[in-house]
SERO-4910 file (N, C-alpha, C, O; in steps of 0.05 Angstrom, whole numbers):
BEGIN
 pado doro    nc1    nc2    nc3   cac1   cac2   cac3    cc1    cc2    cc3    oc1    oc2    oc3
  Unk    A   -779   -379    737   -778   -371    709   -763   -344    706   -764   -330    727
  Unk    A   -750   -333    685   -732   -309    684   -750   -297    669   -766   -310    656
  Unk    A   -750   -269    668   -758   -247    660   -759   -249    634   -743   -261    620
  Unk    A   -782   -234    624   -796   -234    596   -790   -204    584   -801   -184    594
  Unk    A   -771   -200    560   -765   -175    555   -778   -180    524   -773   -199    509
  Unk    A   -797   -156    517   -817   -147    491   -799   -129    475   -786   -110    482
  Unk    A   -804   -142    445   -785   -117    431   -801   -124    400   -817   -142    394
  Unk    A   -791   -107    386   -799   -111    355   -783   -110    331   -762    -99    327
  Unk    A   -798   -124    312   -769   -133    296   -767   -101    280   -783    -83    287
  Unk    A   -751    -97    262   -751    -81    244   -776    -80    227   -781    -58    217
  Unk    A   -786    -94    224   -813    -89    204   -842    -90    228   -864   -100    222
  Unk    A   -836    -79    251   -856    -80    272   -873   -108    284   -895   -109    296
  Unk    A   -858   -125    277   -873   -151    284   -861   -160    316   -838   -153    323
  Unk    A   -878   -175    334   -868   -180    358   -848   -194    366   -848   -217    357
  Unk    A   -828   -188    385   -803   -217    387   -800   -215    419   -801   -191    426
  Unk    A   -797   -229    435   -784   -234    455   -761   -243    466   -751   -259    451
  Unk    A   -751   -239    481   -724   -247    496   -729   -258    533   -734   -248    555
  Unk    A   -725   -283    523   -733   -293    553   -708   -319    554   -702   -335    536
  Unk    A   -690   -318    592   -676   -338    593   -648   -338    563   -636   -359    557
  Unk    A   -644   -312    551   -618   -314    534   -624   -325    506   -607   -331    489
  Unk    A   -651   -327    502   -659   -332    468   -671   -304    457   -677   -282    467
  Unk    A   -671   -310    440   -691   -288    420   -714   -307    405   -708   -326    390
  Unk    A   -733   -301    409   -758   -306    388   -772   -291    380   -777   -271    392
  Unk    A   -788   -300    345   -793   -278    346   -829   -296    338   -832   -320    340
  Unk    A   -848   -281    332   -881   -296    328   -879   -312    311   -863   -311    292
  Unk    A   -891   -326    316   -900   -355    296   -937   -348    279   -946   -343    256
  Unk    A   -945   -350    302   -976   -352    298   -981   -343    336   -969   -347    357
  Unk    A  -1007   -329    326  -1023   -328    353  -1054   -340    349  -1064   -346    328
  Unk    A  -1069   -344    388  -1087   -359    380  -1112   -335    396  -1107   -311    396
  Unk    A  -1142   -349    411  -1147   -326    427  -1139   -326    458  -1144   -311    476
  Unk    A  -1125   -349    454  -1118   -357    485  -1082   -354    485  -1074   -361    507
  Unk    A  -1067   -348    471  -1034   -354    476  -1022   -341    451  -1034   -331    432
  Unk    A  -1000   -345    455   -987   -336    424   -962   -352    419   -948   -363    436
  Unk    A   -959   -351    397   -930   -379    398   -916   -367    385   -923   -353    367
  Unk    A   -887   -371    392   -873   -360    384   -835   -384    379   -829   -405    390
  Unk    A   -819   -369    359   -803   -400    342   -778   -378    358   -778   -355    365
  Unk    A   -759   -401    359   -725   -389    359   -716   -374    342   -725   -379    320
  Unk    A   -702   -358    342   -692   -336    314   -685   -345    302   -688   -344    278
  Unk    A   -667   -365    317   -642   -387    294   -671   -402    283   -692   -409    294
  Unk    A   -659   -405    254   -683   -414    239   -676   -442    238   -692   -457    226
  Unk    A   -646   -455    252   -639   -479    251   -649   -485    270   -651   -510    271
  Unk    A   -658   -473    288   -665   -482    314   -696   -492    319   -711   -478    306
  Unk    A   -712   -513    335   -742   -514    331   -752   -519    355   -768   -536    362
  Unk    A   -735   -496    371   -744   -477    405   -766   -467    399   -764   -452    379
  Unk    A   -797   -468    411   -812   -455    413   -820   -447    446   -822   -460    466
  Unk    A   -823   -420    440   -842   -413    468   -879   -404    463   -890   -394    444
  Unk    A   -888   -413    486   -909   -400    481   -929   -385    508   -934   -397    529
  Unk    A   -937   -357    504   -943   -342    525   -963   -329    525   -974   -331    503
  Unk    A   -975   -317    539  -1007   -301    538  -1008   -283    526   -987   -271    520
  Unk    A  -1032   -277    517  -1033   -250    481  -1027   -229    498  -1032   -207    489
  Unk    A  -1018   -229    519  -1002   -199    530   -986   -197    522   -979   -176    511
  Unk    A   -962   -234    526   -944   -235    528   -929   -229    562   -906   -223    563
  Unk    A   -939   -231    577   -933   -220    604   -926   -238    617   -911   -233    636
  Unk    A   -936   -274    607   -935   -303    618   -921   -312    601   -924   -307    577
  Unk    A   -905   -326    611   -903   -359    591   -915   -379    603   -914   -388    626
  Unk    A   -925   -383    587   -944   -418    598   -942   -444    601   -955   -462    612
  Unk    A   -914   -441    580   -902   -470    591   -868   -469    594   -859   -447    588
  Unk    A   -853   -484    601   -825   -481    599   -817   -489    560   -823   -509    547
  Unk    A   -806   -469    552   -795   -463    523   -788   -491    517   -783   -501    539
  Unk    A   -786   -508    499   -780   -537    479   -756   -526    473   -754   -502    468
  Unk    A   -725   -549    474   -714   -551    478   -694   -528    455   -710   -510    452
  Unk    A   -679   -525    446   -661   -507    426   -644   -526    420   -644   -547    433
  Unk    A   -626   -521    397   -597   -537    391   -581   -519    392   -568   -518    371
  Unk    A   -573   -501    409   -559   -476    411   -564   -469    439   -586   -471    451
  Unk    A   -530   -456    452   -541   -444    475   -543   -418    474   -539   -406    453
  Unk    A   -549   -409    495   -563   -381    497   -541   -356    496   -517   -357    501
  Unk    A   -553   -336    489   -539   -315    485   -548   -283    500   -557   -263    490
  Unk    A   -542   -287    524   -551   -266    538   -534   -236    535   -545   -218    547
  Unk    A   -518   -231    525   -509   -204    509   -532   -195    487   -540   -172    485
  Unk    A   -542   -215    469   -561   -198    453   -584   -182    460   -588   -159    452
  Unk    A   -599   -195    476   -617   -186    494   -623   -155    487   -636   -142    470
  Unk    A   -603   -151    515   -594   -124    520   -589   -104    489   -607    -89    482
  Unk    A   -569   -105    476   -567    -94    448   -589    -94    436   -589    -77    418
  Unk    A   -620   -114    438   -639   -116    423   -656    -91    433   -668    -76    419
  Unk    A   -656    -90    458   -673    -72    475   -659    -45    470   -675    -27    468
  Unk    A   -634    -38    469   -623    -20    460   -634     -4    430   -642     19    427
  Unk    A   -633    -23    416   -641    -12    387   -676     -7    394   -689     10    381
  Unk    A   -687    -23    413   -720     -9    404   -717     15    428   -737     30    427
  Unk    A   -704     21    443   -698     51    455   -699     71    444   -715     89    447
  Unk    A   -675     71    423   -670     95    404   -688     93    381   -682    111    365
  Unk    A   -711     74    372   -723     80    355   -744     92    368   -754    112    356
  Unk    A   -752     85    389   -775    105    400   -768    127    408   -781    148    404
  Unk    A   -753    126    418   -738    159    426   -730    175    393   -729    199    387
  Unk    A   -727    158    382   -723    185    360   -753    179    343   -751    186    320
  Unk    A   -774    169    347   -800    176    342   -811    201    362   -827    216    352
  Unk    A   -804    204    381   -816    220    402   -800    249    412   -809    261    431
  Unk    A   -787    255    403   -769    276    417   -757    283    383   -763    268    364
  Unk    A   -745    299    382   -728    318    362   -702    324    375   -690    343    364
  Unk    A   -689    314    395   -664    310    403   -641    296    373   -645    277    357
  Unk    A   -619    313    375   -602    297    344   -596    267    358   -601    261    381
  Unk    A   -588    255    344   -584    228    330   -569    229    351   -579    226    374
  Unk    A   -541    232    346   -513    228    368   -532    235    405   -529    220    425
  Unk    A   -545    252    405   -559    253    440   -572    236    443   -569    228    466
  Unk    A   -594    217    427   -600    203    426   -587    168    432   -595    149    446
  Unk    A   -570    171    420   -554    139    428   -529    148    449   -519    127    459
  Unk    A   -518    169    458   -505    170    477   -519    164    516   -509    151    535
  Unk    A   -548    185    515   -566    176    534   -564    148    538   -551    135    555
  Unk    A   -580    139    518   -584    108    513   -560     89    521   -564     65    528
  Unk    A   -537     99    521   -510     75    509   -503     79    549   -490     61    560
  Unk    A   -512    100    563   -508    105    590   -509     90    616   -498     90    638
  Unk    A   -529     77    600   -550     47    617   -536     22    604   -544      0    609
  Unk    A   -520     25    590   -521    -11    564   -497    -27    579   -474    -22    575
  Unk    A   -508    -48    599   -483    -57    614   -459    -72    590   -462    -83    568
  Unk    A   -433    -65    608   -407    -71    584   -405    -96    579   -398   -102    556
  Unk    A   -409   -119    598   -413   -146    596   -429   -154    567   -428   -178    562
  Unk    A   -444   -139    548   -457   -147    529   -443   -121    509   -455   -120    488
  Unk    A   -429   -107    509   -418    -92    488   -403    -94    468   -393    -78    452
  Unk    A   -401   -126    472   -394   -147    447   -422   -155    420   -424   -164    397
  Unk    A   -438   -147    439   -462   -148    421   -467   -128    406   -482   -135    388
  Unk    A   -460   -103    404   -472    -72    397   -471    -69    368   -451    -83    364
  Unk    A   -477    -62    347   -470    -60    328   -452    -30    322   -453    -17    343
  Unk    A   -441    -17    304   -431     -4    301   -438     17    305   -462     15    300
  Unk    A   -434     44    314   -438     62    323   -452     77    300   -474     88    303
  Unk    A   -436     79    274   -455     77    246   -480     71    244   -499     86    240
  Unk    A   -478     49    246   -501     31    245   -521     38    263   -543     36    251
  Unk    A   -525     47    290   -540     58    310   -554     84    296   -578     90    294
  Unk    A   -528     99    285   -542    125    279   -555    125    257   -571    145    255
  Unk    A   -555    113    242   -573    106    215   -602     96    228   -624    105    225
  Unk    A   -595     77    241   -623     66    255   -651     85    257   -674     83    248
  Unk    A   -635    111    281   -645    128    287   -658    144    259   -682    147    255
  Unk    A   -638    152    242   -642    163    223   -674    151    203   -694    163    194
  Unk    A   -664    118    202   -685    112    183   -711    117    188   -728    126    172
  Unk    A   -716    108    223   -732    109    247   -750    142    236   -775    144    239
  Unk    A   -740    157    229   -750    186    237   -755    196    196   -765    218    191
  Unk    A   -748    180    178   -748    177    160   -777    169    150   -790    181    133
  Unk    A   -787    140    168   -810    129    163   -834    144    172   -856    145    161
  Unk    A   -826    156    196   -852    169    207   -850    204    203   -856    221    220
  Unk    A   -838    207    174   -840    232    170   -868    240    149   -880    262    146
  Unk    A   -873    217    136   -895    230    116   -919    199    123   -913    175    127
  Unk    A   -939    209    122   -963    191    117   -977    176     85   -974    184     61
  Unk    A   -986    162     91   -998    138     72   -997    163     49   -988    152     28
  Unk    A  -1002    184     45  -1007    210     25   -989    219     23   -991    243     16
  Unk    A   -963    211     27   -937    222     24   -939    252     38   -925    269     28
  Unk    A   -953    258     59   -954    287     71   -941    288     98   -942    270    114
  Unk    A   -928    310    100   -920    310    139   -948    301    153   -969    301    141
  Unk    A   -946    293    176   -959    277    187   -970    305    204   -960    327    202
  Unk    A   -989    300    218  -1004    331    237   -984    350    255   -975    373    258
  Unk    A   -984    322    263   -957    329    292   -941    344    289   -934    358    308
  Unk    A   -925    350    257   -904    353    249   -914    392    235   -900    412    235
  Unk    A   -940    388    228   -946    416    209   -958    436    234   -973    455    228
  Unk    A   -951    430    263   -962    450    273   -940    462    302   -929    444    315
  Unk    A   -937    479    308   -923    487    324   -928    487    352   -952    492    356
  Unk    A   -911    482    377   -922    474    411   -937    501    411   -944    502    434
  Unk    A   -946    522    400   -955    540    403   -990    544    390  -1004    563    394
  Unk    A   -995    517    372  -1009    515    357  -1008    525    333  -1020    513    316
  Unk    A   -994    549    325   -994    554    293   -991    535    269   -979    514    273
  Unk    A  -1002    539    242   -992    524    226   -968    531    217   -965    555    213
  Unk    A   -950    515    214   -918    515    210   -909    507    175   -888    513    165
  Unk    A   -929    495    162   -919    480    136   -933    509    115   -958    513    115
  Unk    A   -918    524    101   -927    540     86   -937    538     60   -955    552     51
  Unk    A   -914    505     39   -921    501     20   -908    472     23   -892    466     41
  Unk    A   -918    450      1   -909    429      0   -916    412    -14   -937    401    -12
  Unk    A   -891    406    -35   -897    388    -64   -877    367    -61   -870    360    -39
  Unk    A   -867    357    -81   -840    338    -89   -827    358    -87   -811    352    -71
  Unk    A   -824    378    -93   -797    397   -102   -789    409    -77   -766    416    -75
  Unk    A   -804    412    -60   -798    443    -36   -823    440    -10   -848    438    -11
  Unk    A   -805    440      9   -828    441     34   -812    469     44   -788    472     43
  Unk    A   -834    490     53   -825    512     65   -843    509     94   -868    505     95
  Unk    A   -826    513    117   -838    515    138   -834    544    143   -816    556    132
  Unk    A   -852    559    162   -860    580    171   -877    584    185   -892    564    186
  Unk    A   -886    607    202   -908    613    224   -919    643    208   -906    656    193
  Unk    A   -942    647    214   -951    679    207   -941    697    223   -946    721    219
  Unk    A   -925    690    245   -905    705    271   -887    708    252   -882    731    244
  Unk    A   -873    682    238   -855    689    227   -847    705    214   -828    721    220
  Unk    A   -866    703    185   -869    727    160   -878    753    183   -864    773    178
  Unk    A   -889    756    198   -895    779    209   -863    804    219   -859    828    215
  Unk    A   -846    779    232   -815    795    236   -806    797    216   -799    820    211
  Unk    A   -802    775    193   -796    788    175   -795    807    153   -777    813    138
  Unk    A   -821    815    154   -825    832    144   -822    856    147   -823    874    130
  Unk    A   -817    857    174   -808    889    198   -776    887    188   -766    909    184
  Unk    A   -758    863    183   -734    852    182   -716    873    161   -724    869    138
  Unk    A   -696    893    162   -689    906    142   -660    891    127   -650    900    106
  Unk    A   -649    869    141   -626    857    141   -633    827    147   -634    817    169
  Unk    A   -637    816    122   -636    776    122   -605    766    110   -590    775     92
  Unk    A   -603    738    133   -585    725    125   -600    699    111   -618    686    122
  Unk    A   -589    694     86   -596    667     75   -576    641     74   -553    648     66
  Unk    A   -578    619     80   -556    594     75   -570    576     78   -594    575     82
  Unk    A   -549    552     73   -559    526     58   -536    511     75   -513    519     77
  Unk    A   -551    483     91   -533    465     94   -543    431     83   -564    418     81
  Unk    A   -523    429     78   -536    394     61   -527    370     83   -520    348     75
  Unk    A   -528    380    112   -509    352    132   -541    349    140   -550    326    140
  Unk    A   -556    367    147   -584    364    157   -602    359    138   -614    380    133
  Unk    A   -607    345    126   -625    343    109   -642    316    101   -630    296     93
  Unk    A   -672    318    104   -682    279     98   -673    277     68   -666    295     53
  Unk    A   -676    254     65   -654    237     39   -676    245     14   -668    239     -8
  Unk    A   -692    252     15   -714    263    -14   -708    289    -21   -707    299    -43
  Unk    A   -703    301      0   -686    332    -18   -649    327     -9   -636    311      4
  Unk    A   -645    352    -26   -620    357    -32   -606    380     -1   -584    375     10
  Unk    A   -622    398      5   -606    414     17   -629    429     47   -654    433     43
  Unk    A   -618    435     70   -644    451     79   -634    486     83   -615    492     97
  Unk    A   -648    503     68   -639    527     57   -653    543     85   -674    536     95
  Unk    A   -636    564     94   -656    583    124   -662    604    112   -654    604     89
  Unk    A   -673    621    119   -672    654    122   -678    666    154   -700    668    166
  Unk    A   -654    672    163   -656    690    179   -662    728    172   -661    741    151
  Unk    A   -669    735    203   -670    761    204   -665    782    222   -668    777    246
  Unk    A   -661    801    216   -641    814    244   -666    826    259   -678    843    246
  Unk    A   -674    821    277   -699    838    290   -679    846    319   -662    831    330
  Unk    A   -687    873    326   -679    880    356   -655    867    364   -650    850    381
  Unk    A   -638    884    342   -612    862    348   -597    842    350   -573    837    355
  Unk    A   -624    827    343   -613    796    342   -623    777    319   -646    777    309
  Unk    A   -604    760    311   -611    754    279   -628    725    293   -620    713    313
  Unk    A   -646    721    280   -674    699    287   -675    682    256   -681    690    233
  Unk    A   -670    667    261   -684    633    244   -717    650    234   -727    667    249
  Unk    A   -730    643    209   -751    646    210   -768    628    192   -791    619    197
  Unk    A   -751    623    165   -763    606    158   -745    584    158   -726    579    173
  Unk    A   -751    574    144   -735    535    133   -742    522    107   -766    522    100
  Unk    A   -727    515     96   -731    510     62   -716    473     51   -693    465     47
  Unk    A   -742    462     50   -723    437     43   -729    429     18   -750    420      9
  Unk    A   -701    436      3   -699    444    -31   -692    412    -48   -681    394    -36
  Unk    A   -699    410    -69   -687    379    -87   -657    389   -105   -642    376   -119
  Unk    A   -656    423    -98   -630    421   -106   -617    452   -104   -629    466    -87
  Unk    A   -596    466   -116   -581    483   -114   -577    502   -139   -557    516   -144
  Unk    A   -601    499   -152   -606    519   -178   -612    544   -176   -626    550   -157
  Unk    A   -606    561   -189   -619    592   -191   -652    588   -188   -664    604   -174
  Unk    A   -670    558   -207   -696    561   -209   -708    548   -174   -730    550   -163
  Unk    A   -685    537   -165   -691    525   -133   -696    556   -118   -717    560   -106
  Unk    A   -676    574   -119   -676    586    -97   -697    608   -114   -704    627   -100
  Unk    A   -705    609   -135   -729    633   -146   -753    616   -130   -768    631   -117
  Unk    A   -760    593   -129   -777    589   -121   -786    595    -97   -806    606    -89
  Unk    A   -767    585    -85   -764    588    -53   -769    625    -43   -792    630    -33
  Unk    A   -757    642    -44   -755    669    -50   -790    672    -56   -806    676    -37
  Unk    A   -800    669    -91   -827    681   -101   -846    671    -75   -859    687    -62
  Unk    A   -846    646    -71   -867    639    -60   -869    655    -23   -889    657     -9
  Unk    A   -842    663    -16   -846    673      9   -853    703      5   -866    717     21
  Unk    A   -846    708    -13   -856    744    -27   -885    737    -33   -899    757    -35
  Unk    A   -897    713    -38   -936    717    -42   -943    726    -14   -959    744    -14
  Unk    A   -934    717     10   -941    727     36   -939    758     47   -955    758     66
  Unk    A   -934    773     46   -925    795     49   -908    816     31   -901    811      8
  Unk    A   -903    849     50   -893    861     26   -865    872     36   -862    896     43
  Unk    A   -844    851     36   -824    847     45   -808    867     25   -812    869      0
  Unk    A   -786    884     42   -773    898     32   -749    921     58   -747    941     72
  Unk    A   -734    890     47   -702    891     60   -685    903     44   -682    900     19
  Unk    A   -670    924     66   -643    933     50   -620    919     36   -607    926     15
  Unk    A   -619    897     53   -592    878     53   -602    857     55   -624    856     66
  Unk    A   -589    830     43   -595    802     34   -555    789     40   -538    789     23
  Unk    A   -554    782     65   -538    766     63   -526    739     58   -527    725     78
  Unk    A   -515    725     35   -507    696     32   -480    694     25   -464    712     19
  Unk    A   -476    666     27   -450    655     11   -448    664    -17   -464    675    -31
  Unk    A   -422    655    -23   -423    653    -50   -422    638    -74   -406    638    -93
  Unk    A   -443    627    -68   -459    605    -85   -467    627   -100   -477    648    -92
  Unk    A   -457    617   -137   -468    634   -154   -506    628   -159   -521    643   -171
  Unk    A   -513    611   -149   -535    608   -161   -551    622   -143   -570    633   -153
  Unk    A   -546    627   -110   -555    643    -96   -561    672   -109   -581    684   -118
  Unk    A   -535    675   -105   -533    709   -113   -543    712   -142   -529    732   -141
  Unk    A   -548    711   -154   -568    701   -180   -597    708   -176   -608    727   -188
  Unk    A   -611    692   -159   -631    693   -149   -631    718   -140   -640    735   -155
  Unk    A   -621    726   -113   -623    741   -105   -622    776   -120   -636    796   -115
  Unk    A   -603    770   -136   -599    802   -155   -622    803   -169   -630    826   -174
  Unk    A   -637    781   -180   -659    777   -200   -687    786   -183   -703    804   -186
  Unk    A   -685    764   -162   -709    775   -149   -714    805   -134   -735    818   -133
  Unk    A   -690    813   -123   -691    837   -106   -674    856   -120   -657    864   -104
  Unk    A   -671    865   -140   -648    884   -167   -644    910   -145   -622    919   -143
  Unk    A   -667    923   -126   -659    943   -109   -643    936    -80   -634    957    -70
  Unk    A   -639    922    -72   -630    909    -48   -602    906    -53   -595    889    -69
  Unk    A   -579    924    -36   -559    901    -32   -551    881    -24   -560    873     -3
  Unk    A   -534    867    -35   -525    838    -42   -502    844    -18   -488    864    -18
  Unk    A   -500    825      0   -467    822      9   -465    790     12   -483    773     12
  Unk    A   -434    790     16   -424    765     15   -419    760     47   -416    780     62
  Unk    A   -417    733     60   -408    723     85   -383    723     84   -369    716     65
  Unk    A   -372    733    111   -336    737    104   -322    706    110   -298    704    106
  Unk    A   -339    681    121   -330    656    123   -319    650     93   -296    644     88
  Unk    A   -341    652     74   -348    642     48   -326    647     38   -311    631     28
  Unk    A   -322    681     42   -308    694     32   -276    683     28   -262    680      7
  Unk    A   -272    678     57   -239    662     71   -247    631     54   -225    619     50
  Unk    A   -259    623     48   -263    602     35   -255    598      5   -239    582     -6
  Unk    A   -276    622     -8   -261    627    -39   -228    625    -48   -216    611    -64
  Unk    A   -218    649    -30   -191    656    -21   -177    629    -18   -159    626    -34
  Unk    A   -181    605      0   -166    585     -2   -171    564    -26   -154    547    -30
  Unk    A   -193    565    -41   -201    547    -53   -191    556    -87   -191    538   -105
  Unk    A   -182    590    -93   -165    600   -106   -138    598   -112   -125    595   -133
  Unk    A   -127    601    -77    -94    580    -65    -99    560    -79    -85    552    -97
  Unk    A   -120    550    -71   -112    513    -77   -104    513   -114    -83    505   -124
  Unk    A   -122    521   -125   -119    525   -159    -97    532   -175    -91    525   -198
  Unk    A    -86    547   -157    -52    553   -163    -29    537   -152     -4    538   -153
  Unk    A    -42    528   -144    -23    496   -129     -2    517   -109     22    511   -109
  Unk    A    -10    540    -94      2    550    -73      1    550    -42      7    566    -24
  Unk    A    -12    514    -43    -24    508    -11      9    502      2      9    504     27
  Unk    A     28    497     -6     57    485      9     67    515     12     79    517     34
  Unk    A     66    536      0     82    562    -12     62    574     23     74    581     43
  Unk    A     37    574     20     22    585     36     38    574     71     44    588     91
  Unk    A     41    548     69     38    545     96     73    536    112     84    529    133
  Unk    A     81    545     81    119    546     92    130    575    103    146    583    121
  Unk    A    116    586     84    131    624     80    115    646     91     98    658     78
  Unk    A    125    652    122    101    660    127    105    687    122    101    701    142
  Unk    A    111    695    103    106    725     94     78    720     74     56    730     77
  Unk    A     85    704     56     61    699     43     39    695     51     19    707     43
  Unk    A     37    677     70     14    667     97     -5    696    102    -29    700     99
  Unk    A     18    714    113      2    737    114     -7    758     99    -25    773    105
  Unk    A      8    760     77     -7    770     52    -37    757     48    -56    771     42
  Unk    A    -39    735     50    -60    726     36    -74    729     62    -92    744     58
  Unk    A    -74    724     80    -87    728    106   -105    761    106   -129    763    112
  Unk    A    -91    780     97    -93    805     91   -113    812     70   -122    835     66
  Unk    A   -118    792     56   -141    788     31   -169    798     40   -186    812     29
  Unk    A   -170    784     69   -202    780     80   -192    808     93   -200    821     73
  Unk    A   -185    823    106   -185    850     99   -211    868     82   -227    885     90
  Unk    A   -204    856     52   -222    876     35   -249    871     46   -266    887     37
  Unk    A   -257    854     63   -283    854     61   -292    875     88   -315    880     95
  Unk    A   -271    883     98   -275    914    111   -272    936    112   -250    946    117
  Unk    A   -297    953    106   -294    984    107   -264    993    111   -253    983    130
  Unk    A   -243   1015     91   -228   1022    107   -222   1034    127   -200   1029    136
  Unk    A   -236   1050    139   -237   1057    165   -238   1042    184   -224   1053    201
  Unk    A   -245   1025    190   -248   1003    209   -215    985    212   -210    968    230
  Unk    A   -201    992    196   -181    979    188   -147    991    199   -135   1008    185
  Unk    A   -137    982    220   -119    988    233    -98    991    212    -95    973    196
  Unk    A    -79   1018    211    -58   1026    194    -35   1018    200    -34   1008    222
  Unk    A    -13   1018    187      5   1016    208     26   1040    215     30   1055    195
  Unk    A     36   1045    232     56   1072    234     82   1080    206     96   1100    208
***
């Protein structure tokens, strides 16, 4: 008899792969379990011990032959769903490990590489909140034991440690930003605040926002000011007006600066508005004029003269 490979469907129900079929449960009894051909044209049954470890009889016949490439691709997909239940490795490390082992003889079977990474994605989607729509335990506490989840509604989950607020509060220089490529599909953006401690700028909190408003980022901001009595010289972000908004509103004594990426960003996104992206990248006197822009965002002294 050939080897008995266990897998589960997308909605967690049991299927097997034995001898180049797929089946998936029919009915179980207290003695066996039975199980039908995938092809629903098909009226192959196997049937095997409630381990599943046996088959107990030789499988009833199929109208289809077998397909031993799927197999493999089936066992593939329940890899990366448990692996991205168990580890916090990204998506792409996750199916490259995995794809290491997937012999090529069945790589006619694979589905899209798309398609894989969504898998993962949905995979880590479902087992993010419980029957109570809440992070699940595992998730609100840190390998260190602290609690990690500071606040959490529909609108805003703020993660943090009391380590955390603790540096930052010593912190006289925070960087704030927002990226929307990381983010689960119920909010809009996941917002950081770093902070410069002992020279080195540190991650401290994490902010997963439903959107990019002045009243998003006051929230975010008031509620980390209930913890402590934070009071930074400098507040660094992009230049997202609704940021700097917030920020001038909440902190009116604190300077404001801008990121000089953002900055080189405005600058081309100004080019673009004047329809001087062809002018920019033919003439390179102009090239460096405008190159010379990001300049202002340094002290003049710092700024080489020329003879």
């Amino acid at each position: 008899m050939g080897t008995i490979k266990k897998f589960s469907s997308e909605k967690g129900k049991s299927m097997l792969g034995y001898e180049g079929y797929i089946y998936t449960l029919e009915r179980k009894t207290d003695v066996k379990m039975i199980f039908r051909c995938q092809n629903r044209d098909c009226k192959g049954r196997c049937h095997t011990s409630p381990s599943m470890d046996t088959v107990l009889s030789e499988p009833t016949e199929h109208c289809h032959g077998p397909n031993l490439g799927k197999i493999p691709a089936l066992e593939l997909k329940n890899k990366i769903k448990s692996r991205a239940a168990d580890s916090e490795e990204q998506s792409s490390t996750i199916l490259h490990s995995v794809l290491r082992s997937f012999p090529l003889d069945s790589a006619g079977q694979l589905p899209k590489t798309d398609t894989l990474l969504r898998t993962i994605r949905r995979q880590r989607q479902a087992i993010s909140v419980n029957a109570d729509n809440r992070l699940p335990d595992h998730l609100r506490q840190t390998d260190r034991g602290e609690n990690f989840v500071l606040h959490e509604n529909n609108k805003m989950i703020i993660f943090t440690t009391t380590s955390n607020l603790s540096i930052l509060e010593a912190c006289k220089h925070w960087f704030a930003d927002g990226t929307f490529k990381v983010c689960p599909k119920d909010f809009y953006q996941m917002f950081t605040l770093h902070g410069l401690f002992k020279s080195q700028v540190i991650p401290l909190v994490y902010g997963l926002l439903i959107g990019k408003s002045t009243s998003d980022y006051d929230q975010f901001f008031e509620r980390i000011m209930e913890e402590g009595n934070f009071n930074p010289d400098s507040i660094l972000t992009d230049f997202e007006a609704a940021t700097i908004k917030s920020v001038k509103s909440l902190f009116p004594n604190v300077l404001h600066k801008g990121c000089l990426f953002p900055f080189g960003q405005c600058i081309w996104r100004h080019l673009q508005s004047l329809g001087l992206q062809k002018q920019y990248q033919e003439d390179k006197y102009f090239h460096w004029n405008v190159r010379k822009l990001l300049a202002l965002a340094f002290p003049g002294q710092t700024c080489p003269t020329g003879s």
